[in-house]
MARDRENRO-78969 format. One record per atom (N, C-alpha, C, O): residue in three letters; atom name; x, y, z. Coordinates in nm, 2 decimals, decimal comma, padded with zeros to 4 digits. Layout:
N
+------+------+--------+--------+--------+
| rest | atom |     xx |     yy |     zz |
+------+------+--------+--------+--------+
|  ALA |   CA |      X |      Y |      Z |
...
+------+------+--------+--------+--------+
END
This chain:
116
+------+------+--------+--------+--------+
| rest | atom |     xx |     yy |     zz |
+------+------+--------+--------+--------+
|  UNK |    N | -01,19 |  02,28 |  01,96 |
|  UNK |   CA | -01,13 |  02,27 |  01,83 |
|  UNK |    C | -01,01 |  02,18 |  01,83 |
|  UNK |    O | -00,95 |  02,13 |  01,73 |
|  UNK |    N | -00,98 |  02,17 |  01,95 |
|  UNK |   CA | -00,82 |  02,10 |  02,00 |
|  UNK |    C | -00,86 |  01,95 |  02,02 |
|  UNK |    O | -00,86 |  01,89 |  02,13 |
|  UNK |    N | -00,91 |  01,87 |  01,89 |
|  UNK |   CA | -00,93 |  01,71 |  01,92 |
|  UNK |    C | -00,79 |  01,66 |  01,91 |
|  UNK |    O | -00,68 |  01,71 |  01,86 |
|  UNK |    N | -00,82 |  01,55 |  01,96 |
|  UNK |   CA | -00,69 |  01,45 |  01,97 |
|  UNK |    C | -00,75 |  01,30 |  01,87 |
|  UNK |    O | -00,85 |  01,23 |  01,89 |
|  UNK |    N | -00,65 |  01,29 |  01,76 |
|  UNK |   CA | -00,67 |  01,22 |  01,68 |
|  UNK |    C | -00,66 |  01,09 |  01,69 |
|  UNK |    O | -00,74 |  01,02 |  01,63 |
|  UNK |    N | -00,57 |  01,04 |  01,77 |
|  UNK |   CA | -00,57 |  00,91 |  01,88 |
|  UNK |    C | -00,65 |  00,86 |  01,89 |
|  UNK |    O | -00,66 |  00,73 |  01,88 |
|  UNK |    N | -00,75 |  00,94 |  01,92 |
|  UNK |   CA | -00,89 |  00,94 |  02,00 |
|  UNK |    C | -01,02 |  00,88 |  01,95 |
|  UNK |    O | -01,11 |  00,80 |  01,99 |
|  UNK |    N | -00,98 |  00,95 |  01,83 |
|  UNK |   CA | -01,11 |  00,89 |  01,72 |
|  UNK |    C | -01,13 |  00,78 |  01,69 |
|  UNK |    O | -01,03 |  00,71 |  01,71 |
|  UNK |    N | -01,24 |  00,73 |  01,64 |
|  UNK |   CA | -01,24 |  00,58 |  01,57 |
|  UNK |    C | -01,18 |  00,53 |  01,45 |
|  UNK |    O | -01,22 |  00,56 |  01,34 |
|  UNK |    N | -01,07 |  00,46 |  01,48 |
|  UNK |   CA | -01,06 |  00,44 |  01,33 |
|  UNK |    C | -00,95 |  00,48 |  01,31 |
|  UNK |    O | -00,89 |  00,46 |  01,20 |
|  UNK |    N | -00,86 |  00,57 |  01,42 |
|  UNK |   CA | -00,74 |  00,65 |  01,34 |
|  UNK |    C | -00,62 |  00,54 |  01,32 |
|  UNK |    O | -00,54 |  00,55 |  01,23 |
|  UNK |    N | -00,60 |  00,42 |  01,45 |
|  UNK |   CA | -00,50 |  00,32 |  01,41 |
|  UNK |    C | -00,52 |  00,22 |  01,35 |
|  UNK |    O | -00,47 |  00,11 |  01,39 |
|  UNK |    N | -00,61 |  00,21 |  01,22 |
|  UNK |   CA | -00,63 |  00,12 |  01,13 |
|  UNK |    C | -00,58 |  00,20 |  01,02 |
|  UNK |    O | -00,50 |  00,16 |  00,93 |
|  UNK |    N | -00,64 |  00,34 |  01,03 |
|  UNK |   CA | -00,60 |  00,45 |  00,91 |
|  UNK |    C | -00,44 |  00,46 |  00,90 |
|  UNK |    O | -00,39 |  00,45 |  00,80 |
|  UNK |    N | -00,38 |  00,48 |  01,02 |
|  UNK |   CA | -00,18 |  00,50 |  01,09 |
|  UNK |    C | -00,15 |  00,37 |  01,01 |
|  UNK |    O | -00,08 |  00,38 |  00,91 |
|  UNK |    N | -00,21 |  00,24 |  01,06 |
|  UNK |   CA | -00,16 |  00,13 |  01,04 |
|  UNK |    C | -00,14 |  00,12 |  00,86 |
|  UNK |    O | -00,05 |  00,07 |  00,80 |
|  UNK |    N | -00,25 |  00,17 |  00,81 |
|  UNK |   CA | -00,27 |  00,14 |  00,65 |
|  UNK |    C | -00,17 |  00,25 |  00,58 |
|  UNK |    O | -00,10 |  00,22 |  00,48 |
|  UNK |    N | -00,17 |  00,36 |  00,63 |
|  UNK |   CA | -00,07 |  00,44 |  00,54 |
|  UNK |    C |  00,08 |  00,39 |  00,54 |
|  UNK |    O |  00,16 |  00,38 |  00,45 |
|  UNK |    N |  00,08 |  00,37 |  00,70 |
|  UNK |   CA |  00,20 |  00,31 |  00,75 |
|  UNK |    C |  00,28 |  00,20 |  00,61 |
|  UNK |    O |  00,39 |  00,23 |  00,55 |
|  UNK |    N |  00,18 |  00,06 |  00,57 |
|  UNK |   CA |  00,16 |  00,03 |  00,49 |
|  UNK |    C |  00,21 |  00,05 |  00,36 |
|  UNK |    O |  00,28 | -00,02 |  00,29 |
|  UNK |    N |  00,13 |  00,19 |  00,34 |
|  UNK |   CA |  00,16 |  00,21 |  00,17 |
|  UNK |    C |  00,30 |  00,28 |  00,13 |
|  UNK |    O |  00,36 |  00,28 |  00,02 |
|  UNK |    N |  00,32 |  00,37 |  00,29 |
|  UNK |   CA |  00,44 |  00,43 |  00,22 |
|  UNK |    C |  00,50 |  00,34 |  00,26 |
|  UNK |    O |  00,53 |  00,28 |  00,15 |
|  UNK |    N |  00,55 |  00,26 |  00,35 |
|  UNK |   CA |  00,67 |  00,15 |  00,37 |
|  UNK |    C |  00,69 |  00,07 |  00,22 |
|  UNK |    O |  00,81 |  00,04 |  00,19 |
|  UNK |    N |  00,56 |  00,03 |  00,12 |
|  UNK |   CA |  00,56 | -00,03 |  00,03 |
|  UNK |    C |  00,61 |  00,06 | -00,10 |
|  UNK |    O |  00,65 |  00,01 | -00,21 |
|  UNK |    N |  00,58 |  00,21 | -00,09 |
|  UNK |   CA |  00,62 |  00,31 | -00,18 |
|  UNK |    C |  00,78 |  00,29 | -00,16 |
|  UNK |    O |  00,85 |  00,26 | -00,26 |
|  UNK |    N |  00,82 |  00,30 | -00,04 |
|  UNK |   CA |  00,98 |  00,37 | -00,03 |
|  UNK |    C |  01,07 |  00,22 | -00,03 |
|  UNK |    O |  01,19 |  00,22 | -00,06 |
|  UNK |    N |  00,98 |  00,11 |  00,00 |
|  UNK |   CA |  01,09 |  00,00 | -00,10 |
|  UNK |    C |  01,09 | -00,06 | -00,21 |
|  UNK |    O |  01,18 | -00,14 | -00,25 |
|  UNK |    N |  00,95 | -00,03 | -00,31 |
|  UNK |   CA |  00,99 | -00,08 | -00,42 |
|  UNK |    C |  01,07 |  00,09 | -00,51 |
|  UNK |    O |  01,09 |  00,07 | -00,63 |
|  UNK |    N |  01,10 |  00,19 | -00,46 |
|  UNK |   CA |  01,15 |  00,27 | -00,50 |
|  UNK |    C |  01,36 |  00,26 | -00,47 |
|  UNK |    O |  01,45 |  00,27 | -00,55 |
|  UNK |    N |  01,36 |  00,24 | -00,34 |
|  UNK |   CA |  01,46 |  00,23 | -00,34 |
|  UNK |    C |  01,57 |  00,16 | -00,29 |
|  UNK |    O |  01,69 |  00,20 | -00,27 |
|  UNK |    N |  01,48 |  00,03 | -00,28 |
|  UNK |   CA |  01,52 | -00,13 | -00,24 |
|  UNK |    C |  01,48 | -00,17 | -00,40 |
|  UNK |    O |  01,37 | -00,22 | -00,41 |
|  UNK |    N |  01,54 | -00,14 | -00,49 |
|  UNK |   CA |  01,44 | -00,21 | -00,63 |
|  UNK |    C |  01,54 | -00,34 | -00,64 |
|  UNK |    O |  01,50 | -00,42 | -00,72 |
|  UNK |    N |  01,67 | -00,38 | -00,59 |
|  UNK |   CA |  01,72 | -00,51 | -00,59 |
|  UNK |    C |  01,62 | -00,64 | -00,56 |
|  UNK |    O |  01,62 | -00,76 | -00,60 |
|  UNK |    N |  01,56 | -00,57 | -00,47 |
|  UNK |   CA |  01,51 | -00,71 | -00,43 |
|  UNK |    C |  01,37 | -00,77 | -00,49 |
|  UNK |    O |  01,31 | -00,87 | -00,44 |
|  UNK |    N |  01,33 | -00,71 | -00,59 |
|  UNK |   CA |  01,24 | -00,72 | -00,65 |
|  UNK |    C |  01,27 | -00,75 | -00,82 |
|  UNK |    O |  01,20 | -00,80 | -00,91 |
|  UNK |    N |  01,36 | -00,71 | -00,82 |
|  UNK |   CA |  01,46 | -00,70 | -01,02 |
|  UNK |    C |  01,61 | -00,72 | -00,99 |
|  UNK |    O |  01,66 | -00,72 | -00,88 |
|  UNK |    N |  01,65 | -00,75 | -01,09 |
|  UNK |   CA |  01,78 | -00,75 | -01,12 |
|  UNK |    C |  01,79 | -00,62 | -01,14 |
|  UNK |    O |  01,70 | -00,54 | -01,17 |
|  UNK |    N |  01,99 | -00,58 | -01,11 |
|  UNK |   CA |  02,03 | -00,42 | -01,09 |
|  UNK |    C |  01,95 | -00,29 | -01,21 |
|  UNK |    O |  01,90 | -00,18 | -01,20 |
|  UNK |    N |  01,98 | -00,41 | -01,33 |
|  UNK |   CA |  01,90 | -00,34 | -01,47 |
|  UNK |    C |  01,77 | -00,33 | -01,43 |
|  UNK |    O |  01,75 | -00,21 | -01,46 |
|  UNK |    N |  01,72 | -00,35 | -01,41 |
|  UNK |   CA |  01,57 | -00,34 | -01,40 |
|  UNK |    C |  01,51 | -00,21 | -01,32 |
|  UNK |    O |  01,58 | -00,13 | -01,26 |
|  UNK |    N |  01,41 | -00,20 | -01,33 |
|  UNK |   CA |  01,32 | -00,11 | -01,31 |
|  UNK |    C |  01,17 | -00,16 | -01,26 |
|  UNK |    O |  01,09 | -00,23 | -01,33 |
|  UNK |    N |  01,16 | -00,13 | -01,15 |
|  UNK |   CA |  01,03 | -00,19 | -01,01 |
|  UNK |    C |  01,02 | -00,06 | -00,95 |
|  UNK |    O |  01,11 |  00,01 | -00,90 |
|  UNK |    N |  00,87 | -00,02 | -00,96 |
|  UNK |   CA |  00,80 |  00,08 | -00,87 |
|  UNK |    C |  00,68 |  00,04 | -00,86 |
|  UNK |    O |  00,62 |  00,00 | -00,96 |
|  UNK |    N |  00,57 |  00,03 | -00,70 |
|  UNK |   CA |  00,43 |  00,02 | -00,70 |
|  UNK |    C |  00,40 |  00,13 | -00,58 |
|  UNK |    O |  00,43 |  00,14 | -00,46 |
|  UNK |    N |  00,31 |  00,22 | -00,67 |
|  UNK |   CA |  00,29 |  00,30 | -00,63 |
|  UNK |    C |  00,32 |  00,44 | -00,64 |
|  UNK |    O |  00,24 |  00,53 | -00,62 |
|  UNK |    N |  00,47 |  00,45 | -00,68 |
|  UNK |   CA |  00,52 |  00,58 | -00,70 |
|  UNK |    C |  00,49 |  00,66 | -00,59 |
|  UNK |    O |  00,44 |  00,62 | -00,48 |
|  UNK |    N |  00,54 |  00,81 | -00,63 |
|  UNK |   CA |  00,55 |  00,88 | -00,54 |
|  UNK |    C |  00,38 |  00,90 | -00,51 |
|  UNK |    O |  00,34 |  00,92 | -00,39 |
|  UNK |    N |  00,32 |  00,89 | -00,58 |
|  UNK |   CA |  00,19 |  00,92 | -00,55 |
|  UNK |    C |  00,09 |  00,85 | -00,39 |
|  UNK |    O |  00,01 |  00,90 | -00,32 |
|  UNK |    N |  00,14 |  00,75 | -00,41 |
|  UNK |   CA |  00,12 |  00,66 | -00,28 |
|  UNK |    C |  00,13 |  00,73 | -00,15 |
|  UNK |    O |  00,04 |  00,73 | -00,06 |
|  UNK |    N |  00,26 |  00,80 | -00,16 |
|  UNK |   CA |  00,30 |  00,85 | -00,02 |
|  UNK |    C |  00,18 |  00,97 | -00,03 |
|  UNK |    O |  00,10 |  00,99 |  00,06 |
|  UNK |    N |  00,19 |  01,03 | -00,13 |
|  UNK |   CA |  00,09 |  01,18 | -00,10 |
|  UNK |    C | -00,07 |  01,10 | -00,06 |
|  UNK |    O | -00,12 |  01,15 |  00,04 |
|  UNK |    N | -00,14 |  00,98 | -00,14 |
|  UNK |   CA | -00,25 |  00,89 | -00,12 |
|  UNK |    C | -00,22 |  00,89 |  00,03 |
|  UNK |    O | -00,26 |  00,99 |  00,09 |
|  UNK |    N | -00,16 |  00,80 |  00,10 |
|  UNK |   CA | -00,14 |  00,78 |  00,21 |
|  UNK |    C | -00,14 |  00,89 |  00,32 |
|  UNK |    O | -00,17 |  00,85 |  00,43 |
|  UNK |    N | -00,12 |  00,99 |  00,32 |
|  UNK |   CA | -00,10 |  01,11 |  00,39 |
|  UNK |    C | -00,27 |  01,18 |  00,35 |
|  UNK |    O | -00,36 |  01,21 |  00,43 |
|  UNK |    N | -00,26 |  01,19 |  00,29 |
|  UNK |   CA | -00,43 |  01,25 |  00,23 |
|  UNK |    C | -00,52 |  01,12 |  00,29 |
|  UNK |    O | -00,64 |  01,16 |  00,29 |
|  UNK |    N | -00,51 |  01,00 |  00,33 |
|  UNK |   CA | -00,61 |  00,91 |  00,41 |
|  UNK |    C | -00,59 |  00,94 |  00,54 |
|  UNK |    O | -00,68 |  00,92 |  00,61 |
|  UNK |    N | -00,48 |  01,01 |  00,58 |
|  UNK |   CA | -00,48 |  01,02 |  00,72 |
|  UNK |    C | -00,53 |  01,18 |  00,77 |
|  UNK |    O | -00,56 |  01,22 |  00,88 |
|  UNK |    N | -00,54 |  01,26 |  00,63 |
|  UNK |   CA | -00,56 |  01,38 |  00,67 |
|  UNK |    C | -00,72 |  01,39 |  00,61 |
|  UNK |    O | -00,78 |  01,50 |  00,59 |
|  UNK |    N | -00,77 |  01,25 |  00,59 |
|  UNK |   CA | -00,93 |  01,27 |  00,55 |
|  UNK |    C | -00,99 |  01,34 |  00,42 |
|  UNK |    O | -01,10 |  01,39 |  00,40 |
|  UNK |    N | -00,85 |  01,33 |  00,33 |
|  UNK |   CA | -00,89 |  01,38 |  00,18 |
|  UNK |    C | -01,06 |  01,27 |  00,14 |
|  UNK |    O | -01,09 |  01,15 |  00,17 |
|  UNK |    N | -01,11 |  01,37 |  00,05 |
|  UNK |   CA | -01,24 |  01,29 | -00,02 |
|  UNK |    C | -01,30 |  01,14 | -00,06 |
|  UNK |    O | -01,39 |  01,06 | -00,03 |
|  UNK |    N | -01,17 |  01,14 | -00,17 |
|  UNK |   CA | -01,17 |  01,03 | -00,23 |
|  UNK |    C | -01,06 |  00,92 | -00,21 |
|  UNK |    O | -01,08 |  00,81 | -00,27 |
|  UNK |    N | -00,96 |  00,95 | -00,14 |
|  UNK |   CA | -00,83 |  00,94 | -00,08 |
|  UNK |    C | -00,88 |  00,76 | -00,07 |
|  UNK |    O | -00,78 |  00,69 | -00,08 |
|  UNK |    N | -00,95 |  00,72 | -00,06 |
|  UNK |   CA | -00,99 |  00,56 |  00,01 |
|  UNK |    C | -01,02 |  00,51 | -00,14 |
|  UNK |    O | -00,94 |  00,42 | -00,19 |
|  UNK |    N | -01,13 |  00,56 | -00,21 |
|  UNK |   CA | -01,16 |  00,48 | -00,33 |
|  UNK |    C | -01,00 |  00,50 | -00,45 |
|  UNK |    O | -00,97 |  00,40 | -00,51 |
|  UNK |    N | -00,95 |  00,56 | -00,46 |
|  UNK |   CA | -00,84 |  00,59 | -00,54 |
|  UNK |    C | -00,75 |  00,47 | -00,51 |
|  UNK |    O | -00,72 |  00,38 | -00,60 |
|  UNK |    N | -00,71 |  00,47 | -00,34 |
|  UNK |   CA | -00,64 |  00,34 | -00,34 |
|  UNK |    C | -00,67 |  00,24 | -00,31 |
|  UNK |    O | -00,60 |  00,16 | -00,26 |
|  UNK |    N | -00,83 |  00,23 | -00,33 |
|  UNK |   CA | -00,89 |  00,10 | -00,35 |
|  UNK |    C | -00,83 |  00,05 | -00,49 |
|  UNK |    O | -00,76 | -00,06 | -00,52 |
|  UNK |    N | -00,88 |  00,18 | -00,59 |
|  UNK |   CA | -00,85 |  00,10 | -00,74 |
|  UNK |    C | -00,67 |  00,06 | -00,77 |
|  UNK |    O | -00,61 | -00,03 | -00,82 |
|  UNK |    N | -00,63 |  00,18 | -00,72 |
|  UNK |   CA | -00,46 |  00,15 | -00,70 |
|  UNK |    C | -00,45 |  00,01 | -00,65 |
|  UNK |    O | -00,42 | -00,07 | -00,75 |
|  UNK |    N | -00,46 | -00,05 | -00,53 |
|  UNK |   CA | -00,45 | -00,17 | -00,51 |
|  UNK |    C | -00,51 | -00,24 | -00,58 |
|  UNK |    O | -00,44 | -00,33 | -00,63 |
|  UNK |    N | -00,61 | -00,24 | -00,61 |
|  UNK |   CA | -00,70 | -00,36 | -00,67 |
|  UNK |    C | -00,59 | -00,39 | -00,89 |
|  UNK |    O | -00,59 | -00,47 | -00,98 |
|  UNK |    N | -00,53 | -00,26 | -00,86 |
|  UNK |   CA | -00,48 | -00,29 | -01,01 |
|  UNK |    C | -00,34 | -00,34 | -01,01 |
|  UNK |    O | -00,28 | -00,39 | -01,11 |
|  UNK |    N | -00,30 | -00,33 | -00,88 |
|  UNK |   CA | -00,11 | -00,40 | -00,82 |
|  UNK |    C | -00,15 | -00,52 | -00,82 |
|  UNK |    O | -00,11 | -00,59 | -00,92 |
|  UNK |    N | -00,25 | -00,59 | -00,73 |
|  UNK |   CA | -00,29 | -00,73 | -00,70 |
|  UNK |    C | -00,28 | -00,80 | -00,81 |
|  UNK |    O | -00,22 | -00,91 | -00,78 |
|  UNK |    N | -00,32 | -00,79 | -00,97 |
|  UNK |   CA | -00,31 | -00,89 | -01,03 |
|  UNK |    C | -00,17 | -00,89 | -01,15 |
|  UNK |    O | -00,14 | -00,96 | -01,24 |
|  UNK |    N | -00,12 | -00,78 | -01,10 |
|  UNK |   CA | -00,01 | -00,72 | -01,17 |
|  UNK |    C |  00,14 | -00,84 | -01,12 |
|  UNK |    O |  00,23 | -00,90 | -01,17 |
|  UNK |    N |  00,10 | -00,80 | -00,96 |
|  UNK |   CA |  00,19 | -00,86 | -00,87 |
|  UNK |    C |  00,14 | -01,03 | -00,92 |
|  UNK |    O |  00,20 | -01,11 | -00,99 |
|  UNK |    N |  00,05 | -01,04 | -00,89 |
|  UNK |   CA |  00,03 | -01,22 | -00,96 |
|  UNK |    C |  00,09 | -01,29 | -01,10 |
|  UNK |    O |  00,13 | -01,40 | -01,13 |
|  UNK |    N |  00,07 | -01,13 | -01,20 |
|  UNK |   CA |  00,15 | -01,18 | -01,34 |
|  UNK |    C |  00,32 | -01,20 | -01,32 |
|  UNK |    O |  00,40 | -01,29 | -01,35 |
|  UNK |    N |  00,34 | -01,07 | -01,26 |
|  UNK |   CA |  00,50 | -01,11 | -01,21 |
|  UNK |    C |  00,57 | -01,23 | -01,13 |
|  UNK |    O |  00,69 | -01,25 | -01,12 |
|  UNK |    N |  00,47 | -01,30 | -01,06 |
|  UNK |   CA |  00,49 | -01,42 | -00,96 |
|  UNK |    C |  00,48 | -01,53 | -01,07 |
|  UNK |    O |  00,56 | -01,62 | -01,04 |
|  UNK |    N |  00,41 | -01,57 | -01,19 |
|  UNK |   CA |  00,44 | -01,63 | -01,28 |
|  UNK |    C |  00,51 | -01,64 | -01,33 |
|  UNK |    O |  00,55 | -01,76 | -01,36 |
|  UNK |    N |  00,58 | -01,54 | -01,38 |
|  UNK |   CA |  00,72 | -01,52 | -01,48 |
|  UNK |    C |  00,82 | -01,46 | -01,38 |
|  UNK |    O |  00,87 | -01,35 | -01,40 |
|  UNK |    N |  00,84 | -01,55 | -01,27 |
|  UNK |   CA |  01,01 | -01,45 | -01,17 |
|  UNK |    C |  01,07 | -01,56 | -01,16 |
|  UNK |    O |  01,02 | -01,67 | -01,16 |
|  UNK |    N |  01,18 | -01,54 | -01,16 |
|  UNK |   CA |  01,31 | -01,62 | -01,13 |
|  UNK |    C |  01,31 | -01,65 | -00,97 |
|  UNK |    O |  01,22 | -01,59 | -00,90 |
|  UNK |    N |  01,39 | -01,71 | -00,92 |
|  UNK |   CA |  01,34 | -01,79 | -00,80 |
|  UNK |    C |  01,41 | -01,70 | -00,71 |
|  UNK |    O |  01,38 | -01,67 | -00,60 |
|  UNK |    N |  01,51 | -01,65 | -00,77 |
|  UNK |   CA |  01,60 | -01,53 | -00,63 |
|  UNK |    C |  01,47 | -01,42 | -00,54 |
|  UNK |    O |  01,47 | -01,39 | -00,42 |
|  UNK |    N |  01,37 | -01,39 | -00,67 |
|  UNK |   CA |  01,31 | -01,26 | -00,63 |
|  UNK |    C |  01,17 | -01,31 | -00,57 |
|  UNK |    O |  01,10 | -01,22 | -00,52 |
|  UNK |    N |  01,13 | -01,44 | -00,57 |
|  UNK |   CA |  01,03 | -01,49 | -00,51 |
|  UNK |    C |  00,97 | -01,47 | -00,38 |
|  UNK |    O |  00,85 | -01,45 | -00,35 |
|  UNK |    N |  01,07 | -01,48 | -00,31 |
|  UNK |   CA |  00,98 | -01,44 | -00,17 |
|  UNK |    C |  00,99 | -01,30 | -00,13 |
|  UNK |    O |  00,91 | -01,28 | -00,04 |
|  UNK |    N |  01,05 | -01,20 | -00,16 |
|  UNK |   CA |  01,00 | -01,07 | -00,16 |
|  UNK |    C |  00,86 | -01,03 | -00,25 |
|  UNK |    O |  00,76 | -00,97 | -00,20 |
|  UNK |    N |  00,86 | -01,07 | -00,37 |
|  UNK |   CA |  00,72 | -01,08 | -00,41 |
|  UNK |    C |  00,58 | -01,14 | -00,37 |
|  UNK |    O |  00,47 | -01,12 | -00,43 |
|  UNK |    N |  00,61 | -01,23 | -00,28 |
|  UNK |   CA |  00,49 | -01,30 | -00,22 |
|  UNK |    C |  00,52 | -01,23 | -00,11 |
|  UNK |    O |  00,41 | -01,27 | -00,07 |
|  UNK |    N |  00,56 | -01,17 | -00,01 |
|  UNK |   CA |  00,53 | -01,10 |  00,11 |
|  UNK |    C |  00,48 | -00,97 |  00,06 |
|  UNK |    O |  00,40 | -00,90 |  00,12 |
|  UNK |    N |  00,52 | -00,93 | -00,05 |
|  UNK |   CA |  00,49 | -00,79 | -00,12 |
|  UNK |    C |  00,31 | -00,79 | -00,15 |
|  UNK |    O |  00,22 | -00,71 | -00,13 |
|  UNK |    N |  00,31 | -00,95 | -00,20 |
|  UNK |   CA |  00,13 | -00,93 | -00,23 |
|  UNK |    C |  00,07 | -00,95 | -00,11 |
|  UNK |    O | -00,03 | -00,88 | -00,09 |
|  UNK |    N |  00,14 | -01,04 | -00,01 |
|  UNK |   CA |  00,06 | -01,04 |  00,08 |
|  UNK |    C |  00,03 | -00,92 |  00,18 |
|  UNK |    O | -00,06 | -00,92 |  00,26 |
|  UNK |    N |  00,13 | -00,82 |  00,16 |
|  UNK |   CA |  00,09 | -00,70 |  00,24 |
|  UNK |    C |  00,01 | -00,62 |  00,12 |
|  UNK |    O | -00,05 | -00,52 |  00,16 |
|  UNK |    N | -00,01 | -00,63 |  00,01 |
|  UNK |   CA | -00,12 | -00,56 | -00,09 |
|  UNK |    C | -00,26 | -00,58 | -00,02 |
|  UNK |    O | -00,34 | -00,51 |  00,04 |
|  UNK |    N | -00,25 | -00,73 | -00,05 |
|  UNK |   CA | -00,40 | -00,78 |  00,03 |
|  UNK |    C | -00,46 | -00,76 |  00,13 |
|  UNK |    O | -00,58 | -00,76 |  00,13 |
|  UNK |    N | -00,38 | -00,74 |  00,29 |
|  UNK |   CA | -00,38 | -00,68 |  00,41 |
|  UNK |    C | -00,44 | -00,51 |  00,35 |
|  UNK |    O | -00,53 | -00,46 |  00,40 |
|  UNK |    N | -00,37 | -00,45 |  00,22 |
|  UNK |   CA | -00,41 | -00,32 |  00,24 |
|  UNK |    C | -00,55 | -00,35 |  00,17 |
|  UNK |    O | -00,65 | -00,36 |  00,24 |
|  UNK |    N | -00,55 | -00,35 |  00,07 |
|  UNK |   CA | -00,70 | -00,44 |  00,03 |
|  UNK |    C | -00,82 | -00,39 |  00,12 |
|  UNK |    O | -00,90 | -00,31 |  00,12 |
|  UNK |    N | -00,77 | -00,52 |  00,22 |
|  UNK |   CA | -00,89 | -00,57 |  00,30 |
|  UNK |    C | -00,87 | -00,45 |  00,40 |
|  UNK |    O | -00,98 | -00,39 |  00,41 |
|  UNK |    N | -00,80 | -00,41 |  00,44 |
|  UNK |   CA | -00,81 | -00,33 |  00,54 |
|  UNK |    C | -00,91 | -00,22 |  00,51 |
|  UNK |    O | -01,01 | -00,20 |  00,58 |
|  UNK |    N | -00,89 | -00,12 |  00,35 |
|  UNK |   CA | -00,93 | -00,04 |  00,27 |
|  UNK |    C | -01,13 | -00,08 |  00,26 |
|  UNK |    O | -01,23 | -00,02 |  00,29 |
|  UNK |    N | -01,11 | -00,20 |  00,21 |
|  UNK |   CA | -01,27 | -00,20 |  00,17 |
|  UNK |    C | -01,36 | -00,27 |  00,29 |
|  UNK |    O | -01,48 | -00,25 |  00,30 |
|  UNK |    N | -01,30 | -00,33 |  00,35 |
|  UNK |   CA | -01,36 | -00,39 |  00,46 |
|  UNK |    C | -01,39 | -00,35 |  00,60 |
|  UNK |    O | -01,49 | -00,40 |  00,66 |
|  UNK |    N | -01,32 | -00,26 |  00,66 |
|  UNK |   CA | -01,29 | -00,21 |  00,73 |
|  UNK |    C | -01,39 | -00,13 |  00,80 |
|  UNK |    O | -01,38 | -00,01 |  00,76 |
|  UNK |    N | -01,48 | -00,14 |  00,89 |
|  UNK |   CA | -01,57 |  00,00 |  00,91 |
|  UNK |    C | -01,50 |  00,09 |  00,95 |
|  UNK |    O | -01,51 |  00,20 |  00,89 |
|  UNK |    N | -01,38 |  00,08 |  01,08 |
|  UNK |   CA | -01,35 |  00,22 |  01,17 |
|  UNK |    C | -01,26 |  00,27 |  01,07 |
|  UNK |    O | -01,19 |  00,37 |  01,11 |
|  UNK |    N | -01,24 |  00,22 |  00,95 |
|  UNK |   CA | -01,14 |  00,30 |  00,91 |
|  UNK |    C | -01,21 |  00,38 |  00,76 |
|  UNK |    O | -01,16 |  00,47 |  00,70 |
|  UNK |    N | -01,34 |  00,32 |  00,74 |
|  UNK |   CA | -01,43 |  00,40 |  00,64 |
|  UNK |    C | -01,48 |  00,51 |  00,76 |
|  UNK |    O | -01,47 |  00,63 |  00,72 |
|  UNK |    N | -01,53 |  00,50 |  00,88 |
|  UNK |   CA | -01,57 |  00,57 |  00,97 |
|  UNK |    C | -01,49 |  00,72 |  00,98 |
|  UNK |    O | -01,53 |  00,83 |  00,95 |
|  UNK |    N | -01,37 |  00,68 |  01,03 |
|  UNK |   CA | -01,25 |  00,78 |  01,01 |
|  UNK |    C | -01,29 |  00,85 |  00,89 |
|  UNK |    O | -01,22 |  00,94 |  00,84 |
+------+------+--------+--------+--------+
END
């Protein structure tokens, strides 16, 4: 009954991808400078993310397709905002998509972590 999760296939792509979404939850929540001006208001993901993320690692159902569509609906969201940004906030938004995309690919592409 006593597995070791380590162990399994798939569990440090799964660590690696949550890792991921909450790091991406907890700074567009509360690093929002670097994404907006003070006035502004930047969240991807919400709190919901972190609970997503934790439910992939604890093997919830649907936990993979949810933040498939989650991601897949940031991705072009983050593209419209890279059109219309002012140049201070640019390269936090292009490292922001490019770790979307890593989660992306990791999410749909992935066997050991569909395996997991």
């Amino acid at each position: 009954m006593n597995e070791n999760l380590s162990l399994k296939r798939g569990f440090y792509f799964t660590l690696f991808t949550s890792i991921l979404i909450i790091s991406i939850t907890l700074i567009t929540e509360f690093q929002k400078t670097l994404f907006v001006h003070e006035s502004g208001n930047f969240t991807l993901f919400g709190v919901i993310g972190s609970v997503l993320a934790i439910g992939l690692l604890l093997k919830w159902r649907y936990v993979r397709t949810i933040l498939i569509v989650f991601t897949l609906l940031s991705i072009p969201f983050e593209i419209m905002v890279l059109s219309n940004l002012a140049k201070e906030f640019l390269i936090p938004h292009i490292v922001l998509l490019i770790v979307l995309i890593i989660i992306l690919s990791l999410l749909v592409f992935s066997k050991s972590l569909k395996y997991y």
